[in-house]
C-alpha positions in Angstrom: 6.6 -15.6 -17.0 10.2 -15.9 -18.4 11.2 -13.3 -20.8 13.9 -15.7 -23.1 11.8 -17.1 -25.1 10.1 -14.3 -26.1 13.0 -12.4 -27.0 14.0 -15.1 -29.1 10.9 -14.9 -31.1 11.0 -11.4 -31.7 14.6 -11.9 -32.9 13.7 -14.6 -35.2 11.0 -12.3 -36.9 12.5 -8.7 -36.8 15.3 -7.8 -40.0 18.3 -6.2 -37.9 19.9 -5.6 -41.4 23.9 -6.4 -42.6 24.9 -4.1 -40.1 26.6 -4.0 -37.2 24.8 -4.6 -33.5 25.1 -3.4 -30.3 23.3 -4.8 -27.5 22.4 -3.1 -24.2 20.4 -5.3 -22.1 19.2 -3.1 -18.5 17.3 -3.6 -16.2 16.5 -6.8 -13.5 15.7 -9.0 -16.1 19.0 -7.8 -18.3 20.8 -11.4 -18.0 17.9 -13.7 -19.5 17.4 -11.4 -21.8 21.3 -10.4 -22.9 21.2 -14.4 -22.8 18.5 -15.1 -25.2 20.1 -12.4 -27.4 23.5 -14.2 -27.6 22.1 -17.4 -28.5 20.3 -16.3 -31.5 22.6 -14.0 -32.7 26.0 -15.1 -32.0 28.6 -13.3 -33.5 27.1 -10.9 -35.1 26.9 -8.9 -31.8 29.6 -6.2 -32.5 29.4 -5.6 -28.8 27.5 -6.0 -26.0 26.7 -4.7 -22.3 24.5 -6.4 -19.4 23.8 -3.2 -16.2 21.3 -5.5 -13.9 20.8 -5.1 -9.7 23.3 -6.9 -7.9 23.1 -10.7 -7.6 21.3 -10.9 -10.8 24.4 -11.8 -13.2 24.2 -15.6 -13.3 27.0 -15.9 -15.0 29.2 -14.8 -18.1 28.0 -14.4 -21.3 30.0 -14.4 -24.4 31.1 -11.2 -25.9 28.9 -8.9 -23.1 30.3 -7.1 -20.0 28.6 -7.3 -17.2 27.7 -4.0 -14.4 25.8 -4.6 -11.2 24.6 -1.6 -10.0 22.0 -0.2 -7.5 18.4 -0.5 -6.7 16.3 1.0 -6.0 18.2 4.0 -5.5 21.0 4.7 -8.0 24.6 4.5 -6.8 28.1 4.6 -8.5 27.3 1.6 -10.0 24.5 2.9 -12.0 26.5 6.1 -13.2 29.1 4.1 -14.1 27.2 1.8 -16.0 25.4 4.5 -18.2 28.6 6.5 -18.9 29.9 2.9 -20.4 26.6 2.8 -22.4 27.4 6.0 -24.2 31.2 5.7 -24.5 30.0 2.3 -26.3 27.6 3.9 -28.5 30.5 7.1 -29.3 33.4 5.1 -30.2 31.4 2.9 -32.3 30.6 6.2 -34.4 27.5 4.8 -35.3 26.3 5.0 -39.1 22.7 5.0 -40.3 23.4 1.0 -41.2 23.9 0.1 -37.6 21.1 -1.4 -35.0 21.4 -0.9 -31.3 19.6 -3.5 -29.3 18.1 -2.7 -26.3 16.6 -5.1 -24.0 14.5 -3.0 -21.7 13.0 -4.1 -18.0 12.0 -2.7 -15.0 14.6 -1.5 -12.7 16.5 0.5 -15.6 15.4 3.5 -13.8 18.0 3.0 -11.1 20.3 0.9 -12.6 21.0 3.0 -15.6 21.1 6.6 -14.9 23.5 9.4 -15.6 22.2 12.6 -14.0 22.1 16.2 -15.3 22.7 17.3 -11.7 25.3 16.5 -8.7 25.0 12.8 -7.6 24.1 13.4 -4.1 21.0 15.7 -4.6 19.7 13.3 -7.3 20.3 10.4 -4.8 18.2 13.1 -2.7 15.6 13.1 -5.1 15.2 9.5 -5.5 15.0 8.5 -1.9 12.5 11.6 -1.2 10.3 10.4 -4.0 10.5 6.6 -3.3 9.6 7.2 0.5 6.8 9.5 -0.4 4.0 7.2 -2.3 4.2 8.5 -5.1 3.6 5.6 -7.8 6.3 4.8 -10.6 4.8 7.1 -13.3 5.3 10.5 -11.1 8.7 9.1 -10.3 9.7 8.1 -13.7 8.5 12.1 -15.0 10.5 13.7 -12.5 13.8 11.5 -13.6 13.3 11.7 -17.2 13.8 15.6 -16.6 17.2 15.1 -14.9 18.8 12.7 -17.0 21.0 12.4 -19.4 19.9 8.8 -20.9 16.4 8.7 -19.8 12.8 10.5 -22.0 14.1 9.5 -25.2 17.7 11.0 -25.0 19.6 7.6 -25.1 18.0 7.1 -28.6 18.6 10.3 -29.4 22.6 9.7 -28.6 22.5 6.4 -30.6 21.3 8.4 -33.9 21.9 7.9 -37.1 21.4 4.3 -36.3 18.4 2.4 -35.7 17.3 1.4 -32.0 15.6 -1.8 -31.8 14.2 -1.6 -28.2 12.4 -5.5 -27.0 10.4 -4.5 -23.6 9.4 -6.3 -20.6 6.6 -3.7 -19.2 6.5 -3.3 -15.5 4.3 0.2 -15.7 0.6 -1.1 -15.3 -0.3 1.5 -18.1 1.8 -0.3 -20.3 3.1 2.9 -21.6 6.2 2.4 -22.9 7.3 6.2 -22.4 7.6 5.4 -18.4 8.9 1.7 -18.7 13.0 2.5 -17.0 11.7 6.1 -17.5 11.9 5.8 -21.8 15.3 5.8 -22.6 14.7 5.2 -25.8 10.9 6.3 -26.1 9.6 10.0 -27.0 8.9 11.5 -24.0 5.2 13.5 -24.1 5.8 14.8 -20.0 7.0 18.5 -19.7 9.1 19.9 -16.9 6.0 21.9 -15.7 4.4 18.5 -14.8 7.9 17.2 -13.2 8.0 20.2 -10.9 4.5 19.8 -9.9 5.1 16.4 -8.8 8.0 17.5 -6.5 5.8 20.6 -4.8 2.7 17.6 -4.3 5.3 15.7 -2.1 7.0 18.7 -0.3 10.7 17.3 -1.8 12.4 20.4 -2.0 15.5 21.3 -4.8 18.0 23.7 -5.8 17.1 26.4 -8.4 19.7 24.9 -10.7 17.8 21.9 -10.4 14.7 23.5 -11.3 16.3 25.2 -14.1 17.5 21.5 -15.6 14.2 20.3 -14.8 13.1 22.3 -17.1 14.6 21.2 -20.3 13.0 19.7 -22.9 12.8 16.0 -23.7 12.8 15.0 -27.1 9.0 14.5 -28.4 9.8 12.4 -31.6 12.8 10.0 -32.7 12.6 8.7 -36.1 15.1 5.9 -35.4 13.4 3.7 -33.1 11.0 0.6 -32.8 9.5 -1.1 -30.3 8.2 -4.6 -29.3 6.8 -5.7 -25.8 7.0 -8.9 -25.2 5.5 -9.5 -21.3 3.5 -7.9 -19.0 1.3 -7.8 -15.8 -1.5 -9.2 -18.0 0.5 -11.9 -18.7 1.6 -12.7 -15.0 -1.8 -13.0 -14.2 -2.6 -15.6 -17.0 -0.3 -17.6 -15.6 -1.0 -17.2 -12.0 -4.6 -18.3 -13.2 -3.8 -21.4 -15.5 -1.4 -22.6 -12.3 -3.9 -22.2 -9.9 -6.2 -24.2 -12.6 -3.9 -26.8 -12.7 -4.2 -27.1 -8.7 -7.7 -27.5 -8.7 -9.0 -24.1 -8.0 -11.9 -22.1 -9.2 -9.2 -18.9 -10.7 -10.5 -15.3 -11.3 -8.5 -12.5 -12.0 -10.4 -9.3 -10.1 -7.9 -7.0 -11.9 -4.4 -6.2 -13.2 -4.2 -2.8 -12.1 -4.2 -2.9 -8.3 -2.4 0.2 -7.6 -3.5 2.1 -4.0 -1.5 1.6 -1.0 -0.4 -1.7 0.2 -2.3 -2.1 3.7 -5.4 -1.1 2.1 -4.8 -3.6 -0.4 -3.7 -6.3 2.1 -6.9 -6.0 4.1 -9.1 -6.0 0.7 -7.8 -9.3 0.0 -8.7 -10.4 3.4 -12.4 -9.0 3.1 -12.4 -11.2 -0.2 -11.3 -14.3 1.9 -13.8 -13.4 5.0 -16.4 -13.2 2.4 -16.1 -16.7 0.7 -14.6 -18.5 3.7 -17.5 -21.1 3.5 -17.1 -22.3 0.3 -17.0 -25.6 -0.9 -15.5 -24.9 -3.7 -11.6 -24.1 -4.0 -11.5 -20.3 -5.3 -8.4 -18.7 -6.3 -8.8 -14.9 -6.4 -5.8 -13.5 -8.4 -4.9 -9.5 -8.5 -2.2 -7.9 -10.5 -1.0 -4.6 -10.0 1.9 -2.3 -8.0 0.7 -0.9 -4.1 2.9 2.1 -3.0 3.8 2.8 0.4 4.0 6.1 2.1 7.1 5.0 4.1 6.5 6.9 7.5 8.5 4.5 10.1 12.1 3.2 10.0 11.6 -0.7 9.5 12.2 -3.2 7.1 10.3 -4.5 4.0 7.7 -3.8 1.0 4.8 -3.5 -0.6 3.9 -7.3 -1.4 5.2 -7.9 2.5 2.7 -5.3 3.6 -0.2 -6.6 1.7 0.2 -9.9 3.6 1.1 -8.4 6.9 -1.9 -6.1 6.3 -4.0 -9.3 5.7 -3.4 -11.5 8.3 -5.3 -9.9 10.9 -8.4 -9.3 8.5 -8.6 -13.6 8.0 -7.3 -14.2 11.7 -9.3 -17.4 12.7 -10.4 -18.5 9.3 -9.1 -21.8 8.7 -9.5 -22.6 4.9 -8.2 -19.2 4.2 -4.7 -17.8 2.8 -2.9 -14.4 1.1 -0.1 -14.6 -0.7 1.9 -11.4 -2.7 5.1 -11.6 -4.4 7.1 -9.6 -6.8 8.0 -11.8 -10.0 11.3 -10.0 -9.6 12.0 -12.4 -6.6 12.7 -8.8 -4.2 10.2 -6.9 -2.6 11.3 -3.1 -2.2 15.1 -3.4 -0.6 15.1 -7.2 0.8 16.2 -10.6 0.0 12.7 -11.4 0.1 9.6 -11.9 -2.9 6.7 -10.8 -0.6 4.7 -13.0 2.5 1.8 -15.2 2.8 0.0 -15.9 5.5 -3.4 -17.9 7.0 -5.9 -17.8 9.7 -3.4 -18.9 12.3 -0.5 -16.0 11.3 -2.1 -13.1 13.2 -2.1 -15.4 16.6 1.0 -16.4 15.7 2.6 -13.0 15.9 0.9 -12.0 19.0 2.6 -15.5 20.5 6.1 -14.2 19.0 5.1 -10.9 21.1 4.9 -8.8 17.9 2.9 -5.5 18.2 1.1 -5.6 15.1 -0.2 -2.0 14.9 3.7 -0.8 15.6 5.3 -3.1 13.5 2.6 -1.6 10.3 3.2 1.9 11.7 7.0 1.6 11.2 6.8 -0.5 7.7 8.0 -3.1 9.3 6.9 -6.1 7.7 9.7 -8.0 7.1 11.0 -8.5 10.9 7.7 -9.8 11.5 7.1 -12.0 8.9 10.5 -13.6 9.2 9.6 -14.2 12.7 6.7 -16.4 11.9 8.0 -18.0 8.9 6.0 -16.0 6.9 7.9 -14.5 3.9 8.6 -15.9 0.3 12.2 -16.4 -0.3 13.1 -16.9 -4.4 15.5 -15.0 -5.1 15.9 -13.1 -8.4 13.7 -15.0 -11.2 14.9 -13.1 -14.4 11.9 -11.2 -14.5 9.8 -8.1 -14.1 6.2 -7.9 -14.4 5.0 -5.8 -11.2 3.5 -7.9 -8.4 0.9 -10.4 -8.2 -1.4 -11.2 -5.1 -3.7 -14.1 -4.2 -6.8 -15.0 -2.3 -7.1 -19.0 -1.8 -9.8 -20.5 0.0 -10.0 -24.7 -0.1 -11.3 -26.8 2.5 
């Protein structure tokens, strides 16, 4: 699911005034986006700034510059790109007339982020939380707290003019508060709740970080709308009608898979065990974001695990295969989408002399996978619509 087109329809139907416009596209789907924004509007784009992950700027776009920046942990980059963000916003000394227009997916968290606190203990933060298992709500609390752009205070600096904010939703909730952690959205969380989070995962901070922690996040902005225009729901749909369209029996079982990644991977494969005698082709299609409770010092992600996870629960059946991928075309900090795998992948790892139960005790998916030909390789798709995970059986 492509977000271009979509943004292009809300543009054609949404008044942005005689004023002037500013567009901010973030996030990893920032350049279809930023692109879909030029070619309606043109010149009236007073000015305009694309912050995306690295490798995702295709190529120029009129009148926009461009910053690549870190993910999934902030880095230079991603201060950098948020201090050019409000030094856009301040020299423009917006009036009540203007419209800012920001083009919000998933990744903004990292990519856009000017912290309240010193760099490296927020770098700290973010690696603590990311390796803990927490999921993207508890993570997105804590960093609205210690930001200066993020729970609604990005809005608040673009006042007296209007924010126009178009979202692609990568929070399964779809609450829009926690999509890039709400730059532009009220923020309802209190620094009570972001504290708590930290003392759940044993990440210990400074007092002065506890005492920025603590401010407040504005609760209401009257200058702001909002229209989402994708989602997980919709990645599913998709994944359904294309699995239609190969002759499979499709059912979604949920868009809201969200415990951790090996329990999901060997789910799936109870699924396939289950209806391995079918006659029928069956597609079984899940949605969602898995966490993982990073304890070893390998290589992968989430959609990796799921499949690693699942090969040994279908080992031997022969009409059966998992796939999981993240429509953002990386899975957690590699080159690759996510990993499928079939009845013959398990035996094929023991033949490459893989220790299975090391290689999921150190999170090391990707190694193995690779070895056995077993990852999806896509590179970045100009999206963001969490994950989406398959059980096909077809004789």
């Amino acid at each position: 699911m492509l977000p271009g087109q979509n943004v292009k329809k809300v543009l054609f139907e949404t008044d942005l005034g005689n004023g002037r416009i500013f567009c901010i596209a973030v996030g990893k789907a920032a350049y279809a986006m930023a692109k879909a924004a030029e070619e309606v509007l043109k010149n009236r784009i007073t000015a305009g700034l694309v912050i995306t992950k690295y490798g995702h700027m295709r190529s120029e776009i009129p009148g926009f510059e461009a910053i690549e920046a870190g993910h999934p942990v902030p880095d230079e980059n991603s201060y950098r790109a948020a201090d050019r963000a409000i030094e856009m916003i301040r020299e423009a000394k917006l009036t009540e007339n203007d419209h800012v227009l920001f083009l919000l997916s998933g990744g903004t968290s990292a990519l856009f982020e000017k912290p309240v606190i010193p760099h490296p203990e927020m770098e700290k933060i973010n690696q603590s939380l990311l390796l803990s298992g927490a999921d993207i709500v508890e993570i997105n609390t804590v960093r609205k707290h210690l930001s200066f752009v993020k729970g609604g205070r990005f809005a608040a600096l673009a006042a007296p003019a209007h924010v126009d904010t178009v979202v692609l939703s990568d929070v399964l909730s779809n609450d829009l508060s926690f999509v890039g952690s709400g730059p532009t959205y009220p923020d309802e969380t209190t620094g009570e709740e972001a504290f708590a989070i930290l003392e759940k995962y044993h990440i210990g901070v400074s007092g002065d970080t506890i005492e920025m922690l603590m401010r407040d996040t504005p609760k209401t902005l009257n200058n702001v709308s909002f229209y989402r225009i994708g989602d997980v729901r919709m990645l599913c749909d998709a994944a359904r009608s294309a699995a239609e369209s190969l002759g499979y029996q499709a059912v979604i079982l949920t868009n809201s898979l969200d415990c951790e990644a090996r329990e999901a991977g060997a789910f799936l494969a109870s699924i396939g065990r289950t209806y391995a005698n079918s006659e029928a082709p069956l597609a079984f299609i899940f949605g969602g974001e898995t966490v993982v409770h990073v304890k070893g010092n390998g290589k992968g992600g989430r959609n990796q695990e799921i499949a690693l996870a699942a090969a040994k629960g279908i080992r031997g059946l022969r009409h059966v295969a998992v796939f999981s991928v993240g429509s953002d075309g990386t899975d957690g900090p590699t080159d690759a989408a996510g990993g499928i795998v079939d009845g013959t992948s398990f035996d094929e790892l023991v033949a490459s002399r893989i220790d299975y139960d090391r290689v999921i005790e150190e999170n090391d998916a990707y190694d193995a996978l690779k070895k056995i030909g077993a990852l999806v390789m896509t590179g970045p798709t100009g999206t963001n619509v969490n994950d989406v995970s398959a059980v096909l059986i077809r004789k």
